[in-house]
Structures are given as C-alpha cells and as structure tokens.
VOBA-1610 file (N, C-alpha, C; in pm, whole numbers, padded with zeros to 5 digits, always signed):
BEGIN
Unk-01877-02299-01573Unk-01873-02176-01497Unk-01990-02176-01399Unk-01939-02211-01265Unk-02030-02150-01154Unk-02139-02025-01173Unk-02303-02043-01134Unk-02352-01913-01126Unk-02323-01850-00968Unk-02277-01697-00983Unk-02229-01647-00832Unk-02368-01561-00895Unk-02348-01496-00736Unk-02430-01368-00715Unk-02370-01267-00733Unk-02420-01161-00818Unk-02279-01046-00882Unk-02223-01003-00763Unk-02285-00952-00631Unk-02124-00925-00569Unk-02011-01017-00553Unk-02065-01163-00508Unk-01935-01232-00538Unk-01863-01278-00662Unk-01926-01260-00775Unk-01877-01248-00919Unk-01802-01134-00916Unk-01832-01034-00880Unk-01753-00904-00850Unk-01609-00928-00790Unk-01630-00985-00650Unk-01510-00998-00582Unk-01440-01106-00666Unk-01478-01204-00722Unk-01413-01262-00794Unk-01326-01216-00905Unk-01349-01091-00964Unk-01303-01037-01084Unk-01188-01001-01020Unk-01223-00909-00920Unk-01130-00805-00861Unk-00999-00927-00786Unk-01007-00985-00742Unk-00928-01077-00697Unk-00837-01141-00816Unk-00898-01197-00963Unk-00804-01210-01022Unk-00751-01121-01071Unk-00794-01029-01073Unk-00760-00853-01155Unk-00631-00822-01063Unk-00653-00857-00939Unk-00570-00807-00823Unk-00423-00851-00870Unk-00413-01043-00890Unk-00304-01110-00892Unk-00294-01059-01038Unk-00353-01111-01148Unk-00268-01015-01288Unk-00230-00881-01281Unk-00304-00775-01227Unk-00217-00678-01245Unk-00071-00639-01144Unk-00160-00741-01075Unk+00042-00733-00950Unk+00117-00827-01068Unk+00121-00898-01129Unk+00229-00934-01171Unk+00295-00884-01277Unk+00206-00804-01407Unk+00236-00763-01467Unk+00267-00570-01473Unk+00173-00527-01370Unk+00162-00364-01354Unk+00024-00332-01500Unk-00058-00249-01519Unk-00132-00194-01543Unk-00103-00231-01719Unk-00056-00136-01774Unk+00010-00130-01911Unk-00033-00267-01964Unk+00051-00355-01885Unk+00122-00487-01967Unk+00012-00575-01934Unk-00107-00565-01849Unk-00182-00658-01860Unk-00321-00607-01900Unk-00354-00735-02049Unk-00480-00715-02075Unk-00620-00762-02017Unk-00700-00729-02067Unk-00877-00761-02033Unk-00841-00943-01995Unk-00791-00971-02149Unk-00768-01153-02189Unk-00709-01174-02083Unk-00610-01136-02044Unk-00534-01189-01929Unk-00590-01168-01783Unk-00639-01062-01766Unk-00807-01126-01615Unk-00890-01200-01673Unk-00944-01199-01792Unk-01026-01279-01795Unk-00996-01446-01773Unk-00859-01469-01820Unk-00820-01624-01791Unk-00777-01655-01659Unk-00771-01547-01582Unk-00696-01574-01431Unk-00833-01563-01408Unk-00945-01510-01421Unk-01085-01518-01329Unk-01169-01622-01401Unk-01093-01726-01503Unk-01185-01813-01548Unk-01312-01763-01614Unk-01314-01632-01688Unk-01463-01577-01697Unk-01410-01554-01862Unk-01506-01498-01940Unk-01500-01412-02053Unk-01496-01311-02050Unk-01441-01234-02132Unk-01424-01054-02194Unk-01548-00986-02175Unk-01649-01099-02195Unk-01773-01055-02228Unk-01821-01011-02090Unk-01807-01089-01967Unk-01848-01135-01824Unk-01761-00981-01736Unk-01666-00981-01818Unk-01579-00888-01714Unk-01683-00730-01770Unk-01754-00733-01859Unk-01780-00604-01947Unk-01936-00613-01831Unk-01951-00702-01805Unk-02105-00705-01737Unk-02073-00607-01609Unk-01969-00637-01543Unk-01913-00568-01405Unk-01797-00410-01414Unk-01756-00410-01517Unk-01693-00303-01532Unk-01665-00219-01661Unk-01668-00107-01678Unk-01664-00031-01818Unk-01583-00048-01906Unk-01466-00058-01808Unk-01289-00068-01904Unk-01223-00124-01801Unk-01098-00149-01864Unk-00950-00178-01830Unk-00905-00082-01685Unk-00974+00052-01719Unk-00916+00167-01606Unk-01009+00166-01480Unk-01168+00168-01493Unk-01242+00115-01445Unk-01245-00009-01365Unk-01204-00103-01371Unk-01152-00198-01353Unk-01030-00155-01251Unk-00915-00167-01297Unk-00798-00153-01246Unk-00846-00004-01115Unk-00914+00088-01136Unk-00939+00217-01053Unk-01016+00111-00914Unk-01057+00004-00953Unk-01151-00017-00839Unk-01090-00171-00756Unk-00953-00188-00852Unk-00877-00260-00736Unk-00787-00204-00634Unk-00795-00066-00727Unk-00660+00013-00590Unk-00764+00077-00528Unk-00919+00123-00513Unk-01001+00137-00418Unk-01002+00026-00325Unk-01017-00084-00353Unk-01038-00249-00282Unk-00932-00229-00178Unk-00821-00253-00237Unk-00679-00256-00190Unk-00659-00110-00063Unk-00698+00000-00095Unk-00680+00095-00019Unk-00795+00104+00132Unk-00929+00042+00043Unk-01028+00028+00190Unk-00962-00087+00257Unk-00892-00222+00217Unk-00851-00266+00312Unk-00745-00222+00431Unk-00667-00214+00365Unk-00513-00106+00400Unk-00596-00055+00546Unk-00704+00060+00518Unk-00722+00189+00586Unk-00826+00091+00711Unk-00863+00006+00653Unk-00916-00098+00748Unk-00845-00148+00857Unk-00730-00177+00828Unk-00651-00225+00900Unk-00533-00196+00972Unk-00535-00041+00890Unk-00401+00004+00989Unk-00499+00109+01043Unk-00594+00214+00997Unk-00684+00278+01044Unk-00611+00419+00976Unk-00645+00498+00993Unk-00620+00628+00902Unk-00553+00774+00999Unk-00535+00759+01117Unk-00510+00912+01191Unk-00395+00870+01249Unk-00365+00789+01319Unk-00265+00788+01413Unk-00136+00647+01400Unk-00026+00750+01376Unk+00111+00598+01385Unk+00196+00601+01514Unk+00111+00495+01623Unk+00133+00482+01707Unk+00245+00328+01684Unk+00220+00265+01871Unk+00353+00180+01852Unk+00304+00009+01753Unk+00127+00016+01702Unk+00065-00109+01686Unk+00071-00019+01517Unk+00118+00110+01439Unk+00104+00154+01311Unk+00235-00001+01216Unk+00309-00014+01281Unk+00389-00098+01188Unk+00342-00223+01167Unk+00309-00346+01307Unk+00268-00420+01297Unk+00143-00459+01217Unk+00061-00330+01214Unk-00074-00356+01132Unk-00028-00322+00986Unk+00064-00232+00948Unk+00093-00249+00842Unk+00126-00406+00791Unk+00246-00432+00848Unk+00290-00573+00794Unk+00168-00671+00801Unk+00057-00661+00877Unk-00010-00763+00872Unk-00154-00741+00736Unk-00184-00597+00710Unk-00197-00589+00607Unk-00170-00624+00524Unk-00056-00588+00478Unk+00034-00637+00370Unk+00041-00818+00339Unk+00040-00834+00455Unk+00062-01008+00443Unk-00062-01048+00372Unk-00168-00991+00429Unk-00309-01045+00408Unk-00343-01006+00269Unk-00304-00909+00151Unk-00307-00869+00084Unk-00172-00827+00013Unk-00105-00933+00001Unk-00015-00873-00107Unk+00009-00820-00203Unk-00084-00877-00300Unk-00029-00821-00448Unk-00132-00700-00442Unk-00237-00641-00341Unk-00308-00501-00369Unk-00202-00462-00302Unk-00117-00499-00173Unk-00068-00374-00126Unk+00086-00324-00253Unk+00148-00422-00324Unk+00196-00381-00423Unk+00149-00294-00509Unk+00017-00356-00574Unk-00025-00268-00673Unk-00018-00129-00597Unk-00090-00070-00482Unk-00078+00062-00404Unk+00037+00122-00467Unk+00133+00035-00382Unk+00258+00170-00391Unk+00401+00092-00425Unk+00407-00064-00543Unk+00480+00009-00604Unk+00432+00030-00747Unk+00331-00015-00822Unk+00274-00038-00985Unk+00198+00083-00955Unk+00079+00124-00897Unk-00020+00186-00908Unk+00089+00401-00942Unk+00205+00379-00843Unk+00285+00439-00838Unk+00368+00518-00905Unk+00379+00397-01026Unk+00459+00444-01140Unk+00359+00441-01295Unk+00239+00478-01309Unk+00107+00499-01359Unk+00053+00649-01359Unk+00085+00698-01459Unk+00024+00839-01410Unk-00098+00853-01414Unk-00169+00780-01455Unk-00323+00779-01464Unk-00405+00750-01395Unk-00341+00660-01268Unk-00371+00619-01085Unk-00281+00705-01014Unk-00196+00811-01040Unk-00042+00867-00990Unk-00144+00948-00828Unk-00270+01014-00903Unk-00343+01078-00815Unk-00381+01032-00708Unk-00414+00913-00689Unk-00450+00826-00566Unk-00328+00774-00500Unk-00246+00772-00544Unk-00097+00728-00460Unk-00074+00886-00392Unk-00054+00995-00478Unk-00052+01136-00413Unk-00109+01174-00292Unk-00285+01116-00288Unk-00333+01129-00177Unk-00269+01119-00075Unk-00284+00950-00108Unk-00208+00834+00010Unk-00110+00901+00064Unk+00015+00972+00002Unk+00129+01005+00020Unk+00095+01140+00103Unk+00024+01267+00047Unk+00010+01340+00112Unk-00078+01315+00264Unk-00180+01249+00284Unk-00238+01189+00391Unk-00137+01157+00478Unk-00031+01087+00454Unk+00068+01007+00536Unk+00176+01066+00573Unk+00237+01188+00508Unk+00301+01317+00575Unk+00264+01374+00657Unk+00130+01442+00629Unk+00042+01477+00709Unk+00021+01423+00884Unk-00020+01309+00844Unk-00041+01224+01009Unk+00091+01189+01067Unk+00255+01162+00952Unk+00335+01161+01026Unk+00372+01308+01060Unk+00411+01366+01032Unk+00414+01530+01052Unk+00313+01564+01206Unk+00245+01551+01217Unk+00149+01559+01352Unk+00235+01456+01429Unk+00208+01335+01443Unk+00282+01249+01496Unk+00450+01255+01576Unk+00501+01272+01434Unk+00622+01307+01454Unk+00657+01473+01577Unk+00588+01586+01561Unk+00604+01663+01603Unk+00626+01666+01774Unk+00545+01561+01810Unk+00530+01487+01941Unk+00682+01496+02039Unk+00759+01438+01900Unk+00920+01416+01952Unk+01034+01443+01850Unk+01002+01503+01795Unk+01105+01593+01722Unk+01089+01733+01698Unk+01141+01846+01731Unk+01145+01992+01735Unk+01045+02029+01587Unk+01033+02145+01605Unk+00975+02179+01496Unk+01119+02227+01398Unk+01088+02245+01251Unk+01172+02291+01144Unk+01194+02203+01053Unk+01331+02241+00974Unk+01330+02139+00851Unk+01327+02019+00891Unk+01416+01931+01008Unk+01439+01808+01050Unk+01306+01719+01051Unk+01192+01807+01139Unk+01050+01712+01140Unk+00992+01676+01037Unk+01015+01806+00912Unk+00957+01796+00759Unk+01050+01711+00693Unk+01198+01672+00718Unk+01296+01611+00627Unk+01250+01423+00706Unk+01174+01383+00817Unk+01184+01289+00941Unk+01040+01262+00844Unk+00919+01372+00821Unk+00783+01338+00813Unk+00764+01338+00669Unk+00876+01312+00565Unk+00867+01325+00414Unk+00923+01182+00401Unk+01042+01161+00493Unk+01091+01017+00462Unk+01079+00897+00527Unk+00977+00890+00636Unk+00981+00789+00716Unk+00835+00714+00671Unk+00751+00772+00641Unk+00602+00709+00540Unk+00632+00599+00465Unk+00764+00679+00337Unk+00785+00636+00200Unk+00947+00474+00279Unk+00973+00527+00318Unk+01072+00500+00391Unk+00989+00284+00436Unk+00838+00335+00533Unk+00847+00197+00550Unk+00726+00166+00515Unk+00671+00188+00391Unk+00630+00121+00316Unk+00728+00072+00214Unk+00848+00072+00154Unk+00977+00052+00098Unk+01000-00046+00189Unk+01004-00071+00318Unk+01023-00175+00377Unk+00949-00255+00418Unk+00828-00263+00382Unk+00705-00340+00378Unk+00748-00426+00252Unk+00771-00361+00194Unk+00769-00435+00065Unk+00826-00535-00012Unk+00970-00473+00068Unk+01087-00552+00034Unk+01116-00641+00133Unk+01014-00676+00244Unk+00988-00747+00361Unk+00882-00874+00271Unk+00826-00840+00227Unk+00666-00892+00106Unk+00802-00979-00028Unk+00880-00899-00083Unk+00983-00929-00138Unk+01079-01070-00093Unk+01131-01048+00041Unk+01210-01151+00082Unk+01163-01250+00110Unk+01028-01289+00120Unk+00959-01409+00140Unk+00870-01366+00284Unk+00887-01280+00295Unk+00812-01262+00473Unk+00905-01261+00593Unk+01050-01287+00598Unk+01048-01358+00699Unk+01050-01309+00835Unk+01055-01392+00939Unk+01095-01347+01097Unk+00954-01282+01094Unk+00856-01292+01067Unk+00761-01252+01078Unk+00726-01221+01222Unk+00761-01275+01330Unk+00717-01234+01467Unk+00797-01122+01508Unk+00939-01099+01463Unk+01039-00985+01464Unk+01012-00877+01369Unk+00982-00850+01238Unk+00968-00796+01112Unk+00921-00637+01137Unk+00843-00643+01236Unk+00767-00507+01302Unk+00890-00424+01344Unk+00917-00494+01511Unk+01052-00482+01572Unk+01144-00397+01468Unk+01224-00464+01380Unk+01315-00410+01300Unk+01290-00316+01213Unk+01170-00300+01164Unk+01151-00190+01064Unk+01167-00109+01183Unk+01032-00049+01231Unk+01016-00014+01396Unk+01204+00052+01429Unk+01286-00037+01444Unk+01417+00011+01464Unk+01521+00128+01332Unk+01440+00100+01274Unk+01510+00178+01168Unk+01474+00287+01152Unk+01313+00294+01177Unk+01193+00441+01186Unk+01263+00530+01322Unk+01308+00505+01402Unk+01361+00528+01558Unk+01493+00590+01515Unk+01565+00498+01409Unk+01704+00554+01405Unk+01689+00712+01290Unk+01607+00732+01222Unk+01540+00800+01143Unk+01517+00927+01171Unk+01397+00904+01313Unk+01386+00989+01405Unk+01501+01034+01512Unk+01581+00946+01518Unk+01713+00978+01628Unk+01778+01093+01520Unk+01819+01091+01415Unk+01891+01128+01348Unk+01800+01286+01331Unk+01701+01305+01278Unk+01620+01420+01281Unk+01636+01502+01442Unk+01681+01446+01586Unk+01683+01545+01657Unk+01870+01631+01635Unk+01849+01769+01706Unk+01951+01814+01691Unk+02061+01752+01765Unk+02213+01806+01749Unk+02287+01700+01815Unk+02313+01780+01954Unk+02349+01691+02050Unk+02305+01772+02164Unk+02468+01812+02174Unk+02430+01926+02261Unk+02575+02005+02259Unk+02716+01928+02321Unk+02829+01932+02263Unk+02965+01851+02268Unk+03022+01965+02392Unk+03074+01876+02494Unk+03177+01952+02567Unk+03335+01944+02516
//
C-alpha cells in the first residue's frame, strides 16, 4: 500500500466508494466491499470517515459539486444539455448514484429533493420565457428536469452513443415537451 497524502487518500476512497456504490446502490454495499475496490482496510476507511452514511453522504456531495461545476446552477440555456451529457460522461457512476440510487434511499431522499426542487425552480423561470403562464408551464417545469436527466441516463445506459448528436436529440424532445405545453392555436 502506497503512502498518499490524506486528501488524495481521501479522493481515493471516494472514487472507489463512487464505483461500489454505483454498482450495487447504498443498502447492498458494504464497508468490505470499498474497502477491496480502494485496496485499503476497514480500518483505513474509519481513519477518513465515521460510517457507511458518512461516507456514502460525501460521495453524493462529490458527485453534486461536480455536476453544479459543470453545468453551473441558474440558468438552462441552449449549452444546459450539452454540459449535462458531458458531466455525466465524465462522471458516471456519481451522476447515477445522484439520481437514480441516491433517489430511491430515503435517508439521501433529502438531497435528491433539493436537487429536484432547485431544478423546477430554474426550469419554471426559464421556461416562463416561452410558455404562458398556468398549469401548462408548471405541468412543462415539473417534467422536463426529471424528464432529461431520465435521458441522460439511459443515454449513460446505451453505451454513450452518437455522442456528437446526443445533446441535439434530447434537446429535441425537451422542444417537443415545450411545443406541447403551448396552447393550441385557434382552428379555422
């Protein structure tokens, strides 16, 4: 065993912590099982973190400062998708853990809530731009968040592909989303 310097012993934990708990989700993976994906002991992981929750609480922090790093936090303009997907690429198994493991956890449920309410929020502003006010903008700014991160994912899912298109097409579906949220314009 390499001597690191505890922050990079740190990032080291969290990195294998990252890939075991993306593969297994929270529950199903133990201490033993980061400890053999980070090559360290039970003992080593106890030097850097309190518990299991502790631990796991400070990979979906990791995972979320990158995220907010990279797509930025106020505005989903026409570069909000592309930086998603390129997030995501760069970080897969945190942006899983986010939103779909961290998700179905009621004991992290609160930090996905944020996320979720944050992201109504800025689409809701956003959205208002070009869709009327009423139920349609709230039914447009409840499902288009959840909507493409669901397609982030299952983009992360299919292997990546068309990666130079991948934006484009989500992007087209968010549009048809929003087409559908305006009223229908009057029939002669």
């Amino acid at each position: 065993m390499r001597r690191l310097r505890r922050a990079e012993r740190r990032e080291q934990i969290l990195d294998a912590a990252t890939r075991a708990f993306a593969r297994a989700g929270y529950t199903a993976t133990g201490l033993d099982d980061i400890a053999a994906e980070a090559e360290l002991t039970r003992a080593m992981l106890y030097r850097h973190f309190d518990s299991k929750a502790d631990l796991y609480r400070a990979v979906l922090d990791r995972a979320c400062t990158r995220l907010t790093e990279a797509t930025g936090a106020d505005d989903f303009g026409d570069d909000a998708i592309p930086a998603l997907l390129r997030a995501a690429a760069a970080d897969p198994d945190g942006f899983r853990l986010l939103f779909r493991h961290a998700a179905r956890e009621p004991d992290f449920r609160d930090l996905i809530d944020s996320i979720t309410a944050a992201s109504r929020e800025v689409g809701r502003r956003n959205l208002a731009r070009v869709i009327p006010e009423g139920p349609w903008l709230d039914w447009a700014a409840d499902l288009i968040p959840g909507f493409t991160l669901d397609a982030v994912i299952a983009w992360l899912d299919a292997g990546r592909p068309d990666p130079e298109h991948a934006a484009e097409r989500i992007s087209q579906a968010v549009h048809g989303i929003m087409a559908a949220a305006h009223p229908p314009t009057a029939r002669r």
